[in-house]
N, C-alpha and C positions, 0 to 999 in steps of 0.2 A: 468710301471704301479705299483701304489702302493700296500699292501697289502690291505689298506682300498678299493680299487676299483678291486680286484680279483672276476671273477665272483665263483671260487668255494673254499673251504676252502684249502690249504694245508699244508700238514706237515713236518717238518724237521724234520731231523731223530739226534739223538746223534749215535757216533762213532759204540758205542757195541752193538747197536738195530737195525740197518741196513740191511732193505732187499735187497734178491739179484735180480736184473736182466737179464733172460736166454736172449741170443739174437746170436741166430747164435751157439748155442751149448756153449756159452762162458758167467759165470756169472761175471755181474757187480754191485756193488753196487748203490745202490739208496740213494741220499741224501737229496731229498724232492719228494715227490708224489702230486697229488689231483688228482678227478675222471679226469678231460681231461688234465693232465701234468705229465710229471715226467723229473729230471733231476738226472741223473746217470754217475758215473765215468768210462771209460774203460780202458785199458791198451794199451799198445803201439803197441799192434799187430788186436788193432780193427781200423777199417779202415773207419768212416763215414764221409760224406759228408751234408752239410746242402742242403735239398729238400731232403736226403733219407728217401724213406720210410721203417720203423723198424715193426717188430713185435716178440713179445716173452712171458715170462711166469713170471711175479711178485710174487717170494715166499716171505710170511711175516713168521714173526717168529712165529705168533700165530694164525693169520685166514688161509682160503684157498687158492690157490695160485691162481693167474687172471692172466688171459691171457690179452695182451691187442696188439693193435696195431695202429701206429701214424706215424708223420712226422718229421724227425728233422728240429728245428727252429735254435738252434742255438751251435755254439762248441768253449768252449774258455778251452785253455788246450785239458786237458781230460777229462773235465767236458761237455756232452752233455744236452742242455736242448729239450725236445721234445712234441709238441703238439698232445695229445690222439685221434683217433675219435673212438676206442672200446676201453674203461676207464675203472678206478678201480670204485664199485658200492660204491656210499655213505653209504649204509652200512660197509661196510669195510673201508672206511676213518675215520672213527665213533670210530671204533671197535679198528680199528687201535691207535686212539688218544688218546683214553682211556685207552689201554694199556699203551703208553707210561707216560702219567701221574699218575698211579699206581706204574708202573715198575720204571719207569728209572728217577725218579726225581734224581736233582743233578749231573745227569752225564755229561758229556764231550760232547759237542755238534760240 
């Protein structure tokens, strides 16, 4: 799917602005969000399976932290992508983007 045909906006993150996600007591970073998706990196001692279902807690560096939880779609590496059905609110995707265009122009993506 391209991004032109995404049904909701999302956002990739640069290196140093990377929120974390709790899952299972263990943070992993997140390197793109939108309200029904995110795909985050874990380390070699997180154990998923695609069809697991995930739940845990999205801290941003600047808004509130969301809880969300979903299904993994898909795991290449250590990079999980995951389908939301309790999502980040478009307000916070928003909040979120706008930070980043403030913040973090020119960084390291």
């Amino acid at each position: 799917m391209s991004r032109a045909e995404r049904e909701h906006l999302r956002i990739q993150y640069p290196t140093a602005a990377r929120p974390n996600l709790l899952v299972d007591g263990r943070a992993c970073e997140v390197l793109d969000i939108s309200e029904r998706g995110v795909r985050f990196r874990v380390g070699d001692d997180v154990a998923l399976e695609v069809g697991d279902t995930i739940s845990g807690r999205v801290r941003f560096r600047r808004t509130d932290a969301v809880d969300v939880k979903g299904t993994v779609l898909r795991i290449v590496g250590r990079e999980v992508a995951a389908k939301l059905d309790v999502g980040v609110p478009l307000k916070v995707v928003i909040e979120e983007q706008r930070y980043l265009r403030e913040v973090h122009r020119g960084m390291a993506w």
